[in-house]
C-alpha positions in Angstrom: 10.6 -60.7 60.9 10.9 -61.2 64.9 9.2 -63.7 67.0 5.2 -62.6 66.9 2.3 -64.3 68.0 1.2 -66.0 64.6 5.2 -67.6 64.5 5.3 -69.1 67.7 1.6 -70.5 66.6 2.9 -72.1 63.3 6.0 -73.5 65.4 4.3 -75.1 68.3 1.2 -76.1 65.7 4.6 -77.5 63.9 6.0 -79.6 66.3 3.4 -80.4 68.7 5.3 -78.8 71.6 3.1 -79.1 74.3 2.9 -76.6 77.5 4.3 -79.5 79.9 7.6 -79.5 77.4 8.3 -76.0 77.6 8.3 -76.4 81.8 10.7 -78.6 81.5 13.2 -76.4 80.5 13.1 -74.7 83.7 15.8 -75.8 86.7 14.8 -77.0 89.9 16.5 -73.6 91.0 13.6 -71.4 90.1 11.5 -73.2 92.3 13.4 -72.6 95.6 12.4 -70.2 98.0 14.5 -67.7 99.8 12.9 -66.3 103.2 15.6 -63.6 103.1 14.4 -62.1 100.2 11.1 -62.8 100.4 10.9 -60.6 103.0 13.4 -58.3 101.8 10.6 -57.2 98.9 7.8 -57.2 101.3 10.0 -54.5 104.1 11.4 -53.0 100.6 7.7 -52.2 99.0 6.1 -50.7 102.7 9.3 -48.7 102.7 8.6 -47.1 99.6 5.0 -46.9 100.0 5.5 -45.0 103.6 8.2 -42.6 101.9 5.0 -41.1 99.4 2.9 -39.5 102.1 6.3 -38.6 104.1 7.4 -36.7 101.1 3.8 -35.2 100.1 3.4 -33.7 104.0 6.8 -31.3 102.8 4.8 -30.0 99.7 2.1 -27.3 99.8 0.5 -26.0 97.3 -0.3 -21.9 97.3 -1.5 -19.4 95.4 0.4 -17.4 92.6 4.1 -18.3 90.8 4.9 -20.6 93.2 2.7 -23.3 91.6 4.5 -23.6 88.8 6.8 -25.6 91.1 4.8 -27.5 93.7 2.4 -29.1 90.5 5.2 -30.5 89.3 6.5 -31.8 92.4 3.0 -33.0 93.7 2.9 -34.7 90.6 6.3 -36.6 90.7 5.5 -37.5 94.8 2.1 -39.2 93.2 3.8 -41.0 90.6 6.3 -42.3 93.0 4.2 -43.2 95.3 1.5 -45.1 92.6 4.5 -46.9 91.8 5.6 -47.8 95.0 1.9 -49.2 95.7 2.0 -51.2 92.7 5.5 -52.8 93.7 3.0 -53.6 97.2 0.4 -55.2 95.2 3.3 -57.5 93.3 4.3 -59.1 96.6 0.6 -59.7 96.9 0.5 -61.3 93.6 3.4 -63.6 94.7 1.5 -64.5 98.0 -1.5 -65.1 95.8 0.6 -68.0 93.9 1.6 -69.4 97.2 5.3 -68.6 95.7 5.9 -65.4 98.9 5.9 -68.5 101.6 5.9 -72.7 101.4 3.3 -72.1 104.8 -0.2 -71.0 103.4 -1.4 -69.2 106.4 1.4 -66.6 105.6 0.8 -66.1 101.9 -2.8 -65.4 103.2 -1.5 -62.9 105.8 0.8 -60.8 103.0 -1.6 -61.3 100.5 -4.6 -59.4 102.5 -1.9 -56.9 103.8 -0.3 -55.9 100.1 -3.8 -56.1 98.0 -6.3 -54.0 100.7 -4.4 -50.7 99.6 -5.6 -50.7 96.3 -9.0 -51.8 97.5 -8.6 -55.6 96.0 -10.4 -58.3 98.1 -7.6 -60.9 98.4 -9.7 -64.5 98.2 -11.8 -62.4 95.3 -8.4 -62.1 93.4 -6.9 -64.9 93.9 -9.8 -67.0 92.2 -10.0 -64.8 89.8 -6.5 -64.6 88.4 -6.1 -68.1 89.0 -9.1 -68.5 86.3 -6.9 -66.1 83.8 -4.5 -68.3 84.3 -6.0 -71.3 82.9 -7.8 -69.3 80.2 -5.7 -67.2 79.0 -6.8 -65.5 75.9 -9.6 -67.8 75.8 -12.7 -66.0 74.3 -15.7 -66.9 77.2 -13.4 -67.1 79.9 -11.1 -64.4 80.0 -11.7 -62.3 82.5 -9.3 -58.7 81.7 -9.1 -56.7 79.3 -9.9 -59.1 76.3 -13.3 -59.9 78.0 -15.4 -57.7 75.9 -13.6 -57.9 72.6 -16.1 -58.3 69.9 -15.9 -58.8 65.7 -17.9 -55.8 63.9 -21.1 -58.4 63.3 -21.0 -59.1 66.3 -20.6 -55.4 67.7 -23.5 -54.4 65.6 -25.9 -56.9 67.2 -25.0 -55.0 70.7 -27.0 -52.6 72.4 -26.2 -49.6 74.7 -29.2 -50.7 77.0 -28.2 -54.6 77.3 -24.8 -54.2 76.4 -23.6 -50.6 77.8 -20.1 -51.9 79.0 -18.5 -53.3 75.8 -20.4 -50.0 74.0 -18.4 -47.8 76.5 -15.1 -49.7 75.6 -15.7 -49.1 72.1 -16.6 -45.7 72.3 -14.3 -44.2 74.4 -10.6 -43.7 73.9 -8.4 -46.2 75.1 -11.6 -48.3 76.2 -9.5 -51.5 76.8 -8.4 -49.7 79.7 -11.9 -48.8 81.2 -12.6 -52.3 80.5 -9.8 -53.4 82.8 -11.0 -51.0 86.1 -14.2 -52.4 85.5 -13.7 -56.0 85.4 -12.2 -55.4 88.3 -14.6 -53.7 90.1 -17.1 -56.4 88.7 -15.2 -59.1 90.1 -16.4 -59.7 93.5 -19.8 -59.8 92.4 -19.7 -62.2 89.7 -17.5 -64.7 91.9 -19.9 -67.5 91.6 -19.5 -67.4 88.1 -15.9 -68.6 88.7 -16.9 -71.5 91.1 -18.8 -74.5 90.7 -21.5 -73.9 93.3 -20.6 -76.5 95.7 -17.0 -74.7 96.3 -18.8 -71.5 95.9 -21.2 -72.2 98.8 -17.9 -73.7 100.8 -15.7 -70.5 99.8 -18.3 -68.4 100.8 -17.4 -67.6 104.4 -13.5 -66.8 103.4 -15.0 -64.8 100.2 -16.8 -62.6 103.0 -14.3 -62.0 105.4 -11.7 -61.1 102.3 -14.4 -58.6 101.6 -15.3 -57.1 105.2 -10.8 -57.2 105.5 -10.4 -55.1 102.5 -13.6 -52.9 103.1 -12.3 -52.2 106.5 -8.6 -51.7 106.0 -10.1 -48.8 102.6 -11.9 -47.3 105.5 -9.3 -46.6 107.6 -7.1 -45.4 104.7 -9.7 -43.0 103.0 -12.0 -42.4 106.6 -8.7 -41.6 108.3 -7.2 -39.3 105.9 -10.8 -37.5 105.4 -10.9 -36.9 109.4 -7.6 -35.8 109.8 -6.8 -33.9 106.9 -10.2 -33.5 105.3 -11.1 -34.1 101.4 -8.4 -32.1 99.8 -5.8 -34.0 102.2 -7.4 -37.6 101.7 -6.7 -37.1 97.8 -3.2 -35.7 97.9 -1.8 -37.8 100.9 -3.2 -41.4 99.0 -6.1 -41.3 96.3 -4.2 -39.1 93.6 -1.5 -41.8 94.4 -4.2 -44.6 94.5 -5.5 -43.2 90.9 -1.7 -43.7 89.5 -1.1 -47.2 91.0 -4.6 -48.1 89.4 -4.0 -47.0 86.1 -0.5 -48.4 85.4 -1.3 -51.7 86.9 -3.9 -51.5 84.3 -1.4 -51.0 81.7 1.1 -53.6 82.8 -1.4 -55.7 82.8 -3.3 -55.4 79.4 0.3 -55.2 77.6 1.6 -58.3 78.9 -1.2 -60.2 77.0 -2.2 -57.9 74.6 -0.6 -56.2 71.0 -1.8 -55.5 67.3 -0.5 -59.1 66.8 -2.4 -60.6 69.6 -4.0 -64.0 68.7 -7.7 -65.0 70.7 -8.7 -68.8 71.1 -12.0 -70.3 71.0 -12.8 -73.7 73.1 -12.0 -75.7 70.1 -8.8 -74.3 69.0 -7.2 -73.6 72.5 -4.7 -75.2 74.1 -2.5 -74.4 77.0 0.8 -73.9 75.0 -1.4 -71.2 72.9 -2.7 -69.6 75.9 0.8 -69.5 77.9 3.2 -68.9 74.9 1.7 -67.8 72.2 -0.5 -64.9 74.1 1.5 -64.0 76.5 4.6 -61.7 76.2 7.6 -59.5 78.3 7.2 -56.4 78.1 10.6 -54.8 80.3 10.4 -51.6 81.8 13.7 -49.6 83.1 15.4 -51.2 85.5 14.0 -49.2 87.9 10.8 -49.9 87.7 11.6 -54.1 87.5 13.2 -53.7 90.7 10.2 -51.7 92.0 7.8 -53.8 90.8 9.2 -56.9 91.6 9.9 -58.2 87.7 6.5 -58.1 87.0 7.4 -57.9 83.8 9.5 -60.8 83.1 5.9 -62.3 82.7 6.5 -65.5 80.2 8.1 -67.7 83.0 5.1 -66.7 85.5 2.6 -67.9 83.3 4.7 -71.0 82.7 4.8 -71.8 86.0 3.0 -69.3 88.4 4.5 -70.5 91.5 8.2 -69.8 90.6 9.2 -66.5 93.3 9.5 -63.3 91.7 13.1 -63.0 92.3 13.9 -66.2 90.0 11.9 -64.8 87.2 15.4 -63.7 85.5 17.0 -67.1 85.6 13.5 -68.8 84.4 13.5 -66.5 81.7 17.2 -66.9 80.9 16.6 -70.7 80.5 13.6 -70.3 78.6 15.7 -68.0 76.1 17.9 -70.5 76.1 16.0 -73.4 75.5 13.4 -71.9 73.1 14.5 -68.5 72.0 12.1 -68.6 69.2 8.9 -68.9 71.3 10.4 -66.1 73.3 8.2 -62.8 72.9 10.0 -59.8 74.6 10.0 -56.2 73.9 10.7 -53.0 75.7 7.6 -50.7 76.4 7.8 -48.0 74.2 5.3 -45.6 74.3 4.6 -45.5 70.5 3.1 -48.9 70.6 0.1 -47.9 72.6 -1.2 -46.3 69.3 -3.1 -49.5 68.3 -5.4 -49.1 71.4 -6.2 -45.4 71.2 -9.4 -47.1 69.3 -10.6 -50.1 71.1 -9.5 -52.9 67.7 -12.1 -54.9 66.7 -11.6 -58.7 65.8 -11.5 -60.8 63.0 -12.0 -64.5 62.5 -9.3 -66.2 60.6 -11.5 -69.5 60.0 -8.0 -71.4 58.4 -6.2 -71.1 61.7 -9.5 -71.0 63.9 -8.4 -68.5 65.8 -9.1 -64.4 66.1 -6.6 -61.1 65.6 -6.8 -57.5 65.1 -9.3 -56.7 62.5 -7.3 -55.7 59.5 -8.4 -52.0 58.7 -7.6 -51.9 62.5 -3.5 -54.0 62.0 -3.4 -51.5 59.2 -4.1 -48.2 61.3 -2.0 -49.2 64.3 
């Protein structure tokens, strides 16, 4: 058996090995910034987003046999370009650790520039994620896709009328998904549950230009496109593309946290080594994609230490590997193992461990 969730448990549960341990195995090295390359990503990822629409303005689509060409080259331009936006919003996500730039003003500058795109307030983001971060996998605090997870008694005591989002996960195939969009949708107006009010009333006036920045630059995206090029042309020049970017940074997302072997924490029972280490995995994607996306998913060393640059994530997570190979939890995507989540699992309370997995009858489905 390889390294799962429940064996890194037992072995830090074992040994005591503390979050603040594990850091230490990472070099000074990772933490030092590179301007160049910093950069590099940022020119690299408008690059690719600008070559989408350039590419999409040389396909047509007619009537008759010659469809059965421009489909499937309308949808590889999307799926190019969906990628290339979520490689944008990764150089966001570094700006939003303050790892893009040691000045602040310029993470905020990126930041706002890479995340408006995708229709992502930047200050709204930022809070939030920084609150996964420090609850990871923590059941009352998580705030993606293991949000609305709920055990079967607990599921029954639901309603559609009070309840109708974790119903609509459950109900629908791959609801963890919908979950996901929704939470971030749902984001900007639960920020004050985030904030204690007193940084809440002071974060307020950032909070609200964020908002009116990335309501105005989604404007001039989708109003531009619709006045030039109409509804047809505001779809296929950036919201088929903007649907792909959406839904596999949903994906990356939930599988970097989330498997049938997936451990859940209550207040009591978590700890920051269990949140960063034990619920928290590498899931690698081609090459490609790594390089696209800005090693995304070399994801253990990020939660580790979120402010190491994206382009050290291979030497954190070569030391890492070296230091602790068997808290390690890296896999390559395979699309086989999405099978567990074509029914949204319910949990189950293992009261020896006080902690929650996959409900059996689910494990024993998946």
């Amino acid at each position: 058996m390889g390294v799962s969730p429940t064996r890194v448990d037992d072995h830090c549960l074992r040994t005591g090995l503390s979050l603040a341990e594990v850091r230490k195995a990472l070099p000074s090295s990772v933490f030092v910034h590179s301007p160049l390359r910093a950069w590099g990503a940022l020119l690299r990822a408008v690059l690719l987003v600008a070559i989408g629409p350039l590419v999409l303005t040389q396909l047509s689509l007619t009537h008759g046999t010659d469809l059965v060409w421009q489909i499937p080259l309308h949808l590889l331009a999307w799926t190019f370009f969906g990628f290339a936006l979520v490689g944008l919003f990764t150089v966001g996500h570094d700006a939003g650790h303050e790892a893009f730039s040691k000045r602040p003003w310029v993470n905020q500058v990126v930041g706002h520039l890479c995340m408006f795109p995708l229709v992502n307030s930047f200050a709204v983001w930022v809070i939030t994620h920084d609150h996964h971060h420090a609850h990871t996998q923590l059941r009352g605090q998580e705030v993606d896709w293991a949000a609305h997870l709920r055990t079967r008694e607990e599921y029954t005591k639901t309603s559609w009328r009070r309840d109708f989002i974790v119903r609509a996960g459950y109900s629908m195939p791959f609801g963890v998904f919908f979950w996901i969009l929704w939470n971030t949708v749902r984001r900007s107006g639960s920020i004050h549950v985030f904030l204690p009010p007193r940084q809440y009333r002071n974060e307020r006036v950032r909070l609200w230009v964020s908002n009116g920045l990335m309501l105005l630059g989604a404007l001039s995206i989708y109003g531009g496109l619709l006045w030039w090029a109409g509804l047809w042309g505001m779809v296929k020049y950036y919201g088929a593309a903007a649907f792909v970017a959406t839904w596999v940074g949903a994906l990356v997302v939930t599988l970097q946290h989330a498997n049938a072997d997936t451990l859940y924490f209550d207040k009591k029972s978590w700890r920051p080594i269990r949140g960063q280490m034990v619920s928290t995995f590498d899931i690698r994607f081609p090459r490609v994609l790594s390089w696209m996306w800005c090693h995304i998913d070399i994801h253990i060393p990020h939660h580790i230490s979120p402010k190491v640059p994206w382009y050290r994530l291979p030497e954190a997570r070569k030391a890492l590997l070296d230091t602790h190979p068997e808290l390690y939890q890296e896999r390559p995507f395979r699309f086989r193992d999405l099978g567990w989540m074509w029914k949204t699992p319910f949990l189950e309370r293992d009261d020896e461990r006080g902690v929650w997995g996959l409900d059996a009858r689910e494990r024993g489905a998946a």
